[in-house]
C-alpha positions in Angstrom: -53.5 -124.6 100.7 -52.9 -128.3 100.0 -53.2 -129.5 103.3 -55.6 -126.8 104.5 -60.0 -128.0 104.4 -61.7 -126.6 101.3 -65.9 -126.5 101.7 -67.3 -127.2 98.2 -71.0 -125.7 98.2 -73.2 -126.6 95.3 -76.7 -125.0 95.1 -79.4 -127.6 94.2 -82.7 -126.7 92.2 -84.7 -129.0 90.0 -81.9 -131.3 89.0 -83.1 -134.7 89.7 -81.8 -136.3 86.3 -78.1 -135.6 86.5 -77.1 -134.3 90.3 -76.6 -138.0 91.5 -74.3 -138.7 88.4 -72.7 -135.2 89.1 -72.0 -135.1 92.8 -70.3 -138.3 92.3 -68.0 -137.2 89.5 -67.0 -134.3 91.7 -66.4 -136.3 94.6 -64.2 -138.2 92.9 -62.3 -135.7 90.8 -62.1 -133.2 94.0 -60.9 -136.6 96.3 -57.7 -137.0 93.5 -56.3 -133.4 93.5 -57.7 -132.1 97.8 -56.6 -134.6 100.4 -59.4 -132.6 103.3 -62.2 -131.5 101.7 -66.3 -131.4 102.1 -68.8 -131.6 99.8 -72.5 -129.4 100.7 -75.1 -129.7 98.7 -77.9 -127.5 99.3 -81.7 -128.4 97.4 -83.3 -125.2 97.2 -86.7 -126.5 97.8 -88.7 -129.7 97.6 -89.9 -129.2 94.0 -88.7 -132.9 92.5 -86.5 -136.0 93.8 -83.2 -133.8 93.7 -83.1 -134.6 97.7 -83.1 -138.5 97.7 -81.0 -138.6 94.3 -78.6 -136.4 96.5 -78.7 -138.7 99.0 -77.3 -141.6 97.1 -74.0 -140.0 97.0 -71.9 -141.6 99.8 -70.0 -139.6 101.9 -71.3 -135.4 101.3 -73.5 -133.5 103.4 -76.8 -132.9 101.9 -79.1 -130.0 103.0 -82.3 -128.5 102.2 -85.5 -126.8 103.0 -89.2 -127.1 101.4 -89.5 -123.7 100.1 -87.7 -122.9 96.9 -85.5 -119.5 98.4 -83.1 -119.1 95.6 -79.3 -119.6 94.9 -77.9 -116.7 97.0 -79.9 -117.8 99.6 -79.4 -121.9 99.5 -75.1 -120.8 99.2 -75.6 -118.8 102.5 -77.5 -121.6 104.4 -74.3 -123.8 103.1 -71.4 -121.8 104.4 -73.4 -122.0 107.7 -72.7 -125.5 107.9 -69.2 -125.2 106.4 -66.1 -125.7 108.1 -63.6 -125.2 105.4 -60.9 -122.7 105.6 -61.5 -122.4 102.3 -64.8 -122.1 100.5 -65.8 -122.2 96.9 -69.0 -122.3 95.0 -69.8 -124.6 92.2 -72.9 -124.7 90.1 -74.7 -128.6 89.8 -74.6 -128.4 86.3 -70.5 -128.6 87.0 -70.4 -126.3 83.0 -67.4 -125.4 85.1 -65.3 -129.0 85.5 -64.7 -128.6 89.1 -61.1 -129.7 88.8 -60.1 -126.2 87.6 -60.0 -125.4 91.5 -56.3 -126.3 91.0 -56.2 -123.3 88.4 -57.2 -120.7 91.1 -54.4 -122.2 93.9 -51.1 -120.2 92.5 -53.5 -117.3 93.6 -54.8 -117.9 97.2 -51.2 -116.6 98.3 -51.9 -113.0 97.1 -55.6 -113.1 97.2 -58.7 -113.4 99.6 -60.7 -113.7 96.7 -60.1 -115.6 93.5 -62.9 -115.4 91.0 -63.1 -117.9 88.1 -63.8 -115.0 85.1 -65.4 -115.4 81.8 -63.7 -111.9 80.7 -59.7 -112.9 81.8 -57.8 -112.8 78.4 -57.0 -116.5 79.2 -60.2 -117.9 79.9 -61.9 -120.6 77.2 -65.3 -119.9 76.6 -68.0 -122.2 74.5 -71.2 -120.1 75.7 -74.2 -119.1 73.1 -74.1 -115.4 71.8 -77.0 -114.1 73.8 -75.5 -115.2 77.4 -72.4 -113.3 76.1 -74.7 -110.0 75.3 -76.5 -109.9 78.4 -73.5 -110.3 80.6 -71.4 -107.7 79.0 -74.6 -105.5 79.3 -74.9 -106.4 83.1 -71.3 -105.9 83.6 -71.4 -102.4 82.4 -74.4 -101.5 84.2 -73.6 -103.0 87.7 -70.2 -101.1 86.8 -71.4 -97.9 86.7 -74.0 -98.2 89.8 -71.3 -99.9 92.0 -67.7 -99.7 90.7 -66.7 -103.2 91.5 -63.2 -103.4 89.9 -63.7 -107.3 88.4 -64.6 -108.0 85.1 -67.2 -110.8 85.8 -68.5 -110.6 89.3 -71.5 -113.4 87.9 -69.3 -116.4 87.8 -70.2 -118.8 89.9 -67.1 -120.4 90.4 -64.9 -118.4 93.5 -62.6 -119.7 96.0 -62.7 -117.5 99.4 -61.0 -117.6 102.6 -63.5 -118.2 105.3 -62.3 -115.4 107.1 -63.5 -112.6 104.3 -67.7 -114.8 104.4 -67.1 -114.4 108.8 -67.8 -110.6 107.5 -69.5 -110.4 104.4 -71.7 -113.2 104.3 -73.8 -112.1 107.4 -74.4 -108.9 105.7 -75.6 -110.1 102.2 -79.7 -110.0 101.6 -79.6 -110.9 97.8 -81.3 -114.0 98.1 -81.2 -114.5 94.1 -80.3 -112.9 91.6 -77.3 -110.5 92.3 -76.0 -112.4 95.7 -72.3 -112.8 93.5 -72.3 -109.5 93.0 -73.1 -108.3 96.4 -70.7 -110.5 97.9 -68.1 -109.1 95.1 -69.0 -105.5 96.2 -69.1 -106.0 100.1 -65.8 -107.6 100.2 -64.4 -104.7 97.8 -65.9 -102.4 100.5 -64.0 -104.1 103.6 -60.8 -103.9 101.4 -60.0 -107.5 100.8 -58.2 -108.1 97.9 -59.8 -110.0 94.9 -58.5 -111.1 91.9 -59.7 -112.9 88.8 -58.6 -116.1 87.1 -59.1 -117.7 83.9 -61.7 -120.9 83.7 -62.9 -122.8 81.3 -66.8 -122.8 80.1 -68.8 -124.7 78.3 -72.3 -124.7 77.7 -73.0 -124.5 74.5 -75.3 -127.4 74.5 -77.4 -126.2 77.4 -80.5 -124.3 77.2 -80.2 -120.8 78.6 -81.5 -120.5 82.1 -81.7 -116.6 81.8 -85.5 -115.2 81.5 -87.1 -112.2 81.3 -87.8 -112.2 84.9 -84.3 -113.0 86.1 -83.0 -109.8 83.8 -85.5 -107.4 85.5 -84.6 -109.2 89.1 -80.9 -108.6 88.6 -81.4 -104.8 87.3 -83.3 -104.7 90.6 -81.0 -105.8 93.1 -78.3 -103.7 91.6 -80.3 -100.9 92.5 -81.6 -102.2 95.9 -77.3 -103.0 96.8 -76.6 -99.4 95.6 -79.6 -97.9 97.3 -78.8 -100.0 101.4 -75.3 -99.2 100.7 -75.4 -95.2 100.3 -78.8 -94.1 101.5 -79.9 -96.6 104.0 -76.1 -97.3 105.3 -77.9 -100.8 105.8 -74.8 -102.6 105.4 -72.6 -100.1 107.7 -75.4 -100.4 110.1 -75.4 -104.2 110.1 -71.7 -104.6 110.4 -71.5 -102.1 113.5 -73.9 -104.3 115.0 -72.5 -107.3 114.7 -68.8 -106.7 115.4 -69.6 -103.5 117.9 -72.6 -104.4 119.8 -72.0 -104.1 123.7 -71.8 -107.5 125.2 
């Protein structure tokens, strides 16, 4: 997929001291290795001077709304504006060195899915004790509620064909969150095939952005995705209308 355009969304939230000095790294180590590529980023609300410091950056698209909406929600209003045949997500913070995109290539010929995982046996992880502990627990409980056969489904690190967002994205309503793992269980759903990769993490000298509120929002929207998908047939419903509707 050399040749082939790769959309690069980054999600943007309170991150005025180091998304300037960020975006350009990743320009310029995405620019060495992907010849057609874009670079979105999205500021999930008007909360500091993330917008203009964005705007410095020569050369990337930068998008945003007033009203703070979350991360699933600011990575859905990105691949709107994509035009990639390829799309991947990548967190500002870059604890994932954006480079390892060449990692997840050997993969893209077998794959419509390739998820950067924190559990593959190969993967290098610098990442404090209690962020280990809560995702295991989350991946066992999302487990048993949805049956998604990955081993992290959180990583937000993923390369995508287009093709597999045309019919998932438009059905996703996670808007925080759980948004990776209803985009992991939709496309497992439709069949596509997803497979996991190893990455590289550090962020052992970063404060933990998990609270209690995000642990009770996640255990929520696991629910909620379980509850649309087998009682409401929201999703099914959704996807009839969109590809079925009479013209």
């Amino acid at each position: 997929m050399r040749n082939e355009k790769i959309s690069i969304i980054v999600p943007v939230y309170k991150a005025e001291k180091f998304i300037r000095k960020n975006l350009e790294k990743m320009k310029k180590d995405i620019s060495t290795y992907f010849p057609n590529y874009e670079i979105i980023a999205v500021i999930d609300g008007y909360n500091d001077r993330s917008y203009q410091e964005a705007k410095k950056v020569k050369g990337i698209k930068v998008l945003g709304y007033k009203q703070n909406q979350g991360k699933g929600y600011a990575l859905k209003y990105g691949f709107v504006h994509s035009t990639g045949e390829y799309v991947t997500f990548i967190d500002c913070d870059m604890d994932i060195d954006p480079l390892q995109l060449r990692n997840l290539l050997p993969y893209t010929s077998t794959a419509d899915i390739i998820v950067g995982s924190k559990r593959h046996p190969f993967s290098k992880l610098e990442y404090p004790l209690i962020r280990r502990i809560l995702s295991k627990g989350f991946f066992f409980y999302s487990w048993v509620l949805l049956g998604v056969k990955l081993r992290d489904t959180q990583s937000g690190f993923k390369l995508m064909k287009r093709e597999v967002l045309d019919v998932v994205m438009p059905l996703i309503l996670v808007k925080r969150y759980a948004f990776d793992l209803e985009l992991c269980f939709l496309a497992q759903e439709h069949g596509f095939r997803m497979v996991e990769a190893p990455i590289h993490v550090d962020q052992q000298l970063k404060s933990s952005t998990i609270t209690p509120r995000a642990v009770w929002g996640m255990f929520l929207d696991v629910l909620a995705i379980r509850y649309r998908y087998s009682v409401k047939h929201y999703y099914q419903k959704k996807f009839w209308e969109l590809r079925f509707k009479e013209k």
